[in-house]
C-alpha positions as CSV (number, residue, x, y, z in Angstrom):
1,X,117.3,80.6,39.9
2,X,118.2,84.0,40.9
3,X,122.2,84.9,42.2
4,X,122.5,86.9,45.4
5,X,125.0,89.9,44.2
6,X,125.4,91.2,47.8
7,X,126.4,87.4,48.9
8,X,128.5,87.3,45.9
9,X,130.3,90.7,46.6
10,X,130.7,89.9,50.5
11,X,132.3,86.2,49.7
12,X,134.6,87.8,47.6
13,X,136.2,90.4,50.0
14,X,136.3,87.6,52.9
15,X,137.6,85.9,50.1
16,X,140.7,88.3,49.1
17,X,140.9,89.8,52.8
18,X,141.9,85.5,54.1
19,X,144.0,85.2,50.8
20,X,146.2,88.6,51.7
21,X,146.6,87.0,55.6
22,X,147.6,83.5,54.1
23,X,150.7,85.1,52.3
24,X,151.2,87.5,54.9
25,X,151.6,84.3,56.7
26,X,153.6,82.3,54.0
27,X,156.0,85.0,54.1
28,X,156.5,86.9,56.5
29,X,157.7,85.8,60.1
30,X,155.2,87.2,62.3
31,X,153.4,86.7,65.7
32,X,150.1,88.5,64.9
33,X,147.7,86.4,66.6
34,X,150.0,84.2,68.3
35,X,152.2,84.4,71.0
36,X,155.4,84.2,71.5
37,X,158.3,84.6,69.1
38,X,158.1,85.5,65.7
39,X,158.2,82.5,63.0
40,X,156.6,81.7,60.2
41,X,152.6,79.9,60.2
42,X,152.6,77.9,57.6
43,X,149.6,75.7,59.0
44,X,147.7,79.0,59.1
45,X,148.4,80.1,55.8
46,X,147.0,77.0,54.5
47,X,144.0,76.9,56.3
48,X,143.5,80.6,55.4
49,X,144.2,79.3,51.5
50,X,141.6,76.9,52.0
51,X,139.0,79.6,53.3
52,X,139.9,81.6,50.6
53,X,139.1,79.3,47.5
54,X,135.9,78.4,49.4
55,X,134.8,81.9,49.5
56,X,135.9,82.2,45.6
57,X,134.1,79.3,44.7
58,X,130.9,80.2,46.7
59,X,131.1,83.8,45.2
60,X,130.8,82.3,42.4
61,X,128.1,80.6,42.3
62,X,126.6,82.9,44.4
63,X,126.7,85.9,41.3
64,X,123.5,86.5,39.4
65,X,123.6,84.9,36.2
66,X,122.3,85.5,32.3
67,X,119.5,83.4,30.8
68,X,120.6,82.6,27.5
C-alpha cells in the first residue's frame, strides 16, 4: 500500500498549528475565541491536545513508506 505524502504533510501542520493553540491555551489567560474575561481554557487546551496526537498519529501512518 502506497502513503499519501500530501495527507501526511497537511496532518502534520494541523497537527503542530492545534498543539501551538493548546499551550497557548494552557498558559496563557486569554479570551481569543471566547467571550468575556480573560482566564485560562484548560478544557480547550485538552481537546486541542487531543486533535493534535490524532493528527500526529494519522500523519503517520499516512507517510509513504520503504519496502524492505
Amino acid at each position: 500500500m502506497r502513503g499519501n505524502i500530501a495527507l501526511a504533510i497537511v496532518l502534520g501542520i494541523v497537527g503542530l498549528a492545534c498543539l501551538v493553540l493548546a499551550i497557548i491555551y494552557f498558559t496563557l489567560k486569554t479570551n481569543l475565541l471566547a467571550s468575556g474575561h480573560p482566564i485560562r481554557h484548560a478544557d480547550r487546551a485538552v481537546v486541542l491536545t487531543i486533535v493534535a496526537i490524532i493528527c500526529f498519529v494519522g500523519a503517520y501512518f499516512a507517510r509513504p513508506r520503504r519496502i524492505a
